[in-house]
C-alpha positions in Angstrom: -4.1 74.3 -66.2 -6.0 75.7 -63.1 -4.8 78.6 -60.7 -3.9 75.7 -58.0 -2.1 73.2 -60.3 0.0 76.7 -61.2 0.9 77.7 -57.9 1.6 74.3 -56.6 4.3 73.6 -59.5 5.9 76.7 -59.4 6.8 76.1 -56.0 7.8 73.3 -56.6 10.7 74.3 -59.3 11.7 77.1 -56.5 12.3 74.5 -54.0 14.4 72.2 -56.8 16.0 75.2 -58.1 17.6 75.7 -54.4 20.9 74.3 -53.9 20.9 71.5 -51.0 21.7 72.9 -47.3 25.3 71.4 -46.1 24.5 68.1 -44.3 20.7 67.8 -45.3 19.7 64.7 -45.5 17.3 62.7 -46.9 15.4 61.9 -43.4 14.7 65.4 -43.8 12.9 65.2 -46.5 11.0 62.3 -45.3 10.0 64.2 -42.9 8.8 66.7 -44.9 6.6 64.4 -47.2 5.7 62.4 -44.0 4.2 66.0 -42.4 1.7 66.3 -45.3 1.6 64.3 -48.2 1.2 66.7 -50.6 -0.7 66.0 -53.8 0.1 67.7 -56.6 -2.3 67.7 -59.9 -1.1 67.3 -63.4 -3.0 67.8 -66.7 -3.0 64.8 -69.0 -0.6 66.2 -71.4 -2.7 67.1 -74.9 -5.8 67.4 -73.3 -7.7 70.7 -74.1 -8.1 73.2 -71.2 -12.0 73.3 -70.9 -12.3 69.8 -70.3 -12.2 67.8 -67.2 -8.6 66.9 -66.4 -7.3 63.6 -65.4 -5.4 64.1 -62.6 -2.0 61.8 -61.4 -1.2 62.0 -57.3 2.3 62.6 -57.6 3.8 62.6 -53.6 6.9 65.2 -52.6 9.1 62.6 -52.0 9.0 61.1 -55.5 9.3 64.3 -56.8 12.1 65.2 -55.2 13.6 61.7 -56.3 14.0 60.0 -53.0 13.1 56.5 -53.9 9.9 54.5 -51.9 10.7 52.5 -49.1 14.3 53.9 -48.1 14.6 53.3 -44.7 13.5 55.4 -41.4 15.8 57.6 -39.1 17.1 55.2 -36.4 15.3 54.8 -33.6 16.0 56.4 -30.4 17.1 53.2 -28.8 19.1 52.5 -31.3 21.0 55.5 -31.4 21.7 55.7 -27.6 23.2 52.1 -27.9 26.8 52.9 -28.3 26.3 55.2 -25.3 25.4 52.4 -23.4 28.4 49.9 -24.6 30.6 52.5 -23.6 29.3 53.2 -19.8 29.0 49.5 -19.6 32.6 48.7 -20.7 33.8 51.6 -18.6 32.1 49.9 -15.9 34.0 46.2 -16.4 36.8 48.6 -16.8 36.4 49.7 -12.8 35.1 46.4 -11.6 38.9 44.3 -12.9 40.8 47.7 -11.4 38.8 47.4 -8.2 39.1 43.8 -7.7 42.9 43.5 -8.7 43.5 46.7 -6.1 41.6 44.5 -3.3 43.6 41.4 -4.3 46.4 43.2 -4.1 45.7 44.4 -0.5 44.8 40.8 0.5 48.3 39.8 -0.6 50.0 42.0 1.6 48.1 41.7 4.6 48.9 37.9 4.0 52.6 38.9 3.8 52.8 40.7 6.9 50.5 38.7 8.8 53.6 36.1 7.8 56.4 38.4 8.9 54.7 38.6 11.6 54.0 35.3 12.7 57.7 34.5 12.0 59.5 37.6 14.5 57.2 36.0 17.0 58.3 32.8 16.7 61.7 33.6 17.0 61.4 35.8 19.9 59.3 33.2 21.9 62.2 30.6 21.1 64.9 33.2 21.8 62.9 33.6 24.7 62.6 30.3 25.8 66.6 29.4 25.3 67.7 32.4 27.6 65.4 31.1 30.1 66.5 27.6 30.2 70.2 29.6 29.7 69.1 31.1 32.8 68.1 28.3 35.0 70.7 25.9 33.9 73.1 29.1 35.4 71.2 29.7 38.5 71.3 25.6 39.1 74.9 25.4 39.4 75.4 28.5 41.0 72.8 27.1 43.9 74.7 23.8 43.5 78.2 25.6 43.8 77.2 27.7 46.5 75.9 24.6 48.5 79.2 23.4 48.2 81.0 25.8 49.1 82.1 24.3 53.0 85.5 25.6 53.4 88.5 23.3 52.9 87.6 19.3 52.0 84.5 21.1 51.0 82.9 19.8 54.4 83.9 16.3 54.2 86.1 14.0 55.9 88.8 13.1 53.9 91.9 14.3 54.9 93.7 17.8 52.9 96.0 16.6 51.1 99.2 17.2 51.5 101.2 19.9 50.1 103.9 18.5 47.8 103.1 16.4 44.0 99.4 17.9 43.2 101.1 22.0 44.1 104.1 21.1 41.7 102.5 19.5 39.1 100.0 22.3 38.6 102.8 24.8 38.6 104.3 23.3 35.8 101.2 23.4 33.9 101.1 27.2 34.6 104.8 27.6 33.2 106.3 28.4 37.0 104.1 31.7 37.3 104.3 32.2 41.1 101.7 35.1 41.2 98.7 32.5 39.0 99.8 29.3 41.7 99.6 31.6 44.3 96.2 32.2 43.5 95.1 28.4 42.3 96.5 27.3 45.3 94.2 29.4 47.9 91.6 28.7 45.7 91.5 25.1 45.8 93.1 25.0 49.2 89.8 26.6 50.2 87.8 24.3 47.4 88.9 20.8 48.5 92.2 21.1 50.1 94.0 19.8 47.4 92.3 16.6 48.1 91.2 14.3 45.0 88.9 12.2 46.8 86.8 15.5 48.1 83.0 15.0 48.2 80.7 17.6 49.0 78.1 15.4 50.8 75.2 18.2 49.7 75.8 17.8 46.3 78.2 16.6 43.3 81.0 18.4 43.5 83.8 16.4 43.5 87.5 16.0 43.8 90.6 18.6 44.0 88.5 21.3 41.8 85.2 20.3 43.5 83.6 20.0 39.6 80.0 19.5 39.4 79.0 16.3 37.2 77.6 19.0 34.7 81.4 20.7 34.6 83.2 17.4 33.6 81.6 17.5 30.2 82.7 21.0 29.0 86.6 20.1 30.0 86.8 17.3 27.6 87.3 14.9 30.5 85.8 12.6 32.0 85.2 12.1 35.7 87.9 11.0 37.6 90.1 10.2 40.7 93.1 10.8 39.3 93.9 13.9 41.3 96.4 15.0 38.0 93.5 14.3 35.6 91.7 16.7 38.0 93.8 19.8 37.8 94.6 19.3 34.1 90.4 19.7 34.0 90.2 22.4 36.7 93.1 24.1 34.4 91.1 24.1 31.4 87.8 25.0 32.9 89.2 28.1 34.8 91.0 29.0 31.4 87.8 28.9 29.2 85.6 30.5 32.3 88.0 33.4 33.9 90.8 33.5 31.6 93.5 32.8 34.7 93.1 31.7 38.3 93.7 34.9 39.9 90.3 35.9 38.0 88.7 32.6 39.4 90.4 33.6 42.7 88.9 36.9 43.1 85.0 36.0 41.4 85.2 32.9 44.5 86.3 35.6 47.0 83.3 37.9 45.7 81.0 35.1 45.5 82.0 32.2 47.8 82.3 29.7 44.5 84.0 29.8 41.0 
């Protein structure tokens, strides 16, 4: 055995005489026989030391019993791949939040846009019935006040006289002297107690000078009976002033009732 052959196999039996490093791995030692491909000669066993030795090419990784052909480190690619699964399923991740957040928004505005849409179409019709509220109002007051002629309500028939309309109505207000008082000044100055009254400058007609649009709200229909008339100037003046003293003083304020 030569002075090479020596020093190479003694090194050798340091390295396998080592104990293995915690976590080495066999890619190491690939990469240790892949650096140099150490040869190593070996004398034919028997043969005689003056002649010519056969030698065998013995690599490091067989000697240090990693089989041929085990497989390479990963490549870098491959290695980063799970990095890139992650970031990329992170990424879906923030996409579904993103969209479901602006879905979420669209919903709403779509809700209030509806809340919206809905106080506004109640205030334009709450709007709309006050105003026709408003002008039906200012109609019969313009009506009322175009009656408004004094006694007979400017026509020609004859007052009444005083006598069966006064005491009727009376009775109807249980014998209160102070509420007659008052009815009878209101429609002495309405009509005169006179049931064929007829303001020519408009509808009102008859001992409460009612407009056609006042008949309806009494419950009774247009008439000539002159006791039909104060049983509907009764109700009317009940439902609208509560007495005819109250009627007395708004057509006093106001020239009409």
């Amino acid at each position: 055995m030569n002075l090479r052959s020596r020093t190479s196999l003694h090194a050798l039996r340091r390295s396998a005489s080592r104990p293995p490093l915690s976590g080495r791995r066999p890619a190491l030692y690939l990469g240790v026989a892949a650096s140099g491909a150490l040869m190593v000669s070996v004398l034919t066993a028997g043969a005689p030391a003056e002649a010519d030795p056969q030698l065998k090419s013995v690599s490091i990784a067989e000697q240090l019993g990693i089989p041929a052909g085990s497989p390479a480190p990963l490549a870098a690619e491959e290695a980063v791949r799970p990095l890139e699964q992650l970031a990329a399923s992170r990424s879906e991740r923030e996409d579904a939040r993103t969209a479901a957040a602006q879905a979420q928004a669209a919903a709403d505005r779509a809700e209030r846009d509806r809340i919206a849409a809905e106080e506004a179409a109640r205030k334009a019709a709450a709007e709309k019935a006050a105003a026709e509220a408003a002008a039906a109002e200012a109609a019969r007051r313009a009506e009322a006040e175009a009656a408004a002629a004094g006694p007979g309500r400017g026509t020609s028939a004859p007052v009444a006289p005083s006598g069966s309309y006064q005491d009727y109505a009376m009775q109807k207000l249980g014998g209160s002297g102070s509420e007659f008082s008052c009815l009878e000044n209101l429609w002495g100055k309405e009509s005169g107690w006179n049931p064929n009254a007829q303001n020519p400058t408009s509808t009102a007609y008859g001992i409460p000078q009612f407009l056609d649009s006042t008949w309806a709200g009494t419950g009774i229909a247009k008439t000539s009976d002159g006791y039909r008339q104060i049983d509907a100037g009764l109700i009317y003046i009940e439902q609208r002033y509560g007495s005819p003293c109250a009627a007395w003083g708004h057509s006093q304020a106001h020239n009409w009732y």
